[in-house]
C-alpha positions in Angstrom: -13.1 0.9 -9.1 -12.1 -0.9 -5.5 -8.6 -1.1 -5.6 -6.2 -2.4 -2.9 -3.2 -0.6 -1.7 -0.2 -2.3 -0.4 2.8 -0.9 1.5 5.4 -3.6 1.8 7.6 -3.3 5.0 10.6 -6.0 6.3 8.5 -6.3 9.5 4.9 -5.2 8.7 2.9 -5.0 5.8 0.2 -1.7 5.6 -3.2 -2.6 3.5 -5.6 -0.4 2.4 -8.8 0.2 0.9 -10.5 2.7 -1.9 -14.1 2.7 -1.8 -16.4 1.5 -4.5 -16.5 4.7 -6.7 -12.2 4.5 -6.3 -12.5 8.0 -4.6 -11.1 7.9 -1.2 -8.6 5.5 0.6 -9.2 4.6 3.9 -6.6 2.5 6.3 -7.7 -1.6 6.4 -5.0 -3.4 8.4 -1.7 -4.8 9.0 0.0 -7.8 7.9 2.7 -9.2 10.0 5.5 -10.3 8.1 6.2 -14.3 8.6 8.7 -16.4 7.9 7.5 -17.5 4.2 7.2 -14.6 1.5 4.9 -16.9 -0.1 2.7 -16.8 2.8 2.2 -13.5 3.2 1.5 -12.7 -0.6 -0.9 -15.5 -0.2 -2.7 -13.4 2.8 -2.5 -10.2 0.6 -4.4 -12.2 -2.4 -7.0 -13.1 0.4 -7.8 -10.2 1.6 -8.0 -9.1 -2.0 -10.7 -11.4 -2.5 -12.9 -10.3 0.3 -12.5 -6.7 -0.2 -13.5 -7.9 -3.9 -11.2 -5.3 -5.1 -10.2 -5.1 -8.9 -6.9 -3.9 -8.6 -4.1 -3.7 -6.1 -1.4 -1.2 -6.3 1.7 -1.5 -4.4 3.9 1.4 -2.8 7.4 1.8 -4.4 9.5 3.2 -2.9 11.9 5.4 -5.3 15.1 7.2 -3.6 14.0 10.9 -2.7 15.7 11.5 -6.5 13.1 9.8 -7.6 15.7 6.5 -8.8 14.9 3.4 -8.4 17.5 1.6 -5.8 17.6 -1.5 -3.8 14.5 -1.2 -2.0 12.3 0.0 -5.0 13.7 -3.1 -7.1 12.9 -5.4 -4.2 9.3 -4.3 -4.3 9.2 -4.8 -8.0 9.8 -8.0 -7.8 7.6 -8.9 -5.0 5.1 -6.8 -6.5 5.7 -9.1 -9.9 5.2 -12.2 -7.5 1.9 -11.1 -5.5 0.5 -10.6 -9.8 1.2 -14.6 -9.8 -1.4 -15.4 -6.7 -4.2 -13.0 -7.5 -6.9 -12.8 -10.2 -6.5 -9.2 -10.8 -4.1 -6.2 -11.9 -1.0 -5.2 -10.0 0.5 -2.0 -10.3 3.6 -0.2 -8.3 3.0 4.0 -7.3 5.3 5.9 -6.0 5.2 5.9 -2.0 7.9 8.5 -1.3 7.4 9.9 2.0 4.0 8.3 2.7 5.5 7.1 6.0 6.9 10.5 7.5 3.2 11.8 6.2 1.2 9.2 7.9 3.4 9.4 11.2 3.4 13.1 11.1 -0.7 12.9 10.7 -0.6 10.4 13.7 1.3 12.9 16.1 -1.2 15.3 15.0 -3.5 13.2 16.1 -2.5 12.8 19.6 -1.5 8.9 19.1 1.5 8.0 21.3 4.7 6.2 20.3 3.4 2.7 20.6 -0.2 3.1 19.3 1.2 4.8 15.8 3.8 1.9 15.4 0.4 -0.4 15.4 -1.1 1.7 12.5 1.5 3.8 10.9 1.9 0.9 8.1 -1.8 0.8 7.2 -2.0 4.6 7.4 0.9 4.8 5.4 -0.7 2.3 2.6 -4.0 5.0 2.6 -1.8 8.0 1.8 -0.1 5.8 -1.3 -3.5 4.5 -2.3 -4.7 8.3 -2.0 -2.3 9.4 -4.0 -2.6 7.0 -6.5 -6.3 7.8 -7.3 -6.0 11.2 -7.1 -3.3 11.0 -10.0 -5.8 8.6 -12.0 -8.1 11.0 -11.6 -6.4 13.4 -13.0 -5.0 11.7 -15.8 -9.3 11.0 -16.8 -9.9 14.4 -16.6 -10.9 16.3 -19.8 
């Protein structure tokens, strides 16, 4: 299964990408936030279409408790909207930390301060995604 994964920022929005077989997430690109929320659910449903996935899951982000606040409710409901614009499943997965992991992986990586800012979101979305297969997975296994 192809699925999407979506990490929803005020300023940016991260996208990523399982493979066919829905085994690994890899890091796709990253949506500027515009003026219309409409808008950029409507760029979200395209990409959808030509990544031809069959699922998108979007990052929620839960208070380190693991409560659902202000933020997480706000992604609900946006993640509620984006099921009204594209033809397939919509799911929320916890994206707790998936920033801090994704910049931490970026240092690592020897990226500077303003070449991570460009691709922490989208990095950030494959962690989530990864994270979300990996507990499907496990939930399949015998």
């Amino acid at each position: 299964m192809r699925a999407l994964g979506v990490d929803l920022g005020s300023k940016r929005i991260g996208i990523a990408v399982s493979d066919s077989s829905g085994t690994i997430a890899s890091p796709l690109t990253v949506v500027k936030r515009s003026s219309s929320r409409r808008g950029d659910l409507d760029e979200i449903a395209r990409i959808a279409r030509d990544e031809e996935v069959e699922l998108i899951v979007v990052g929620l982000p839960l208070t380190l408790r693991g409560e659902v606040g202000h933020a997480a409710e706000a992604a609900i409901a946006e993640a509620a909207r984006l099921a009204t614009v594209v033809g397939v499943p919509v799911e929320t997965h916890d994206e707790r930390l998936t920033t801090v992991t994704a910049e931490r992986s970026l240092i690592e990586a020897g990226m500077r301060g303003e070449q991570r800012r460009r691709v922490v979101d989208k990095v950030a979305a494959a962690v989530m995604l990864q994270s979300w297969l990996d507990a499907r997975r496990a939930r399949s296994a015998p």
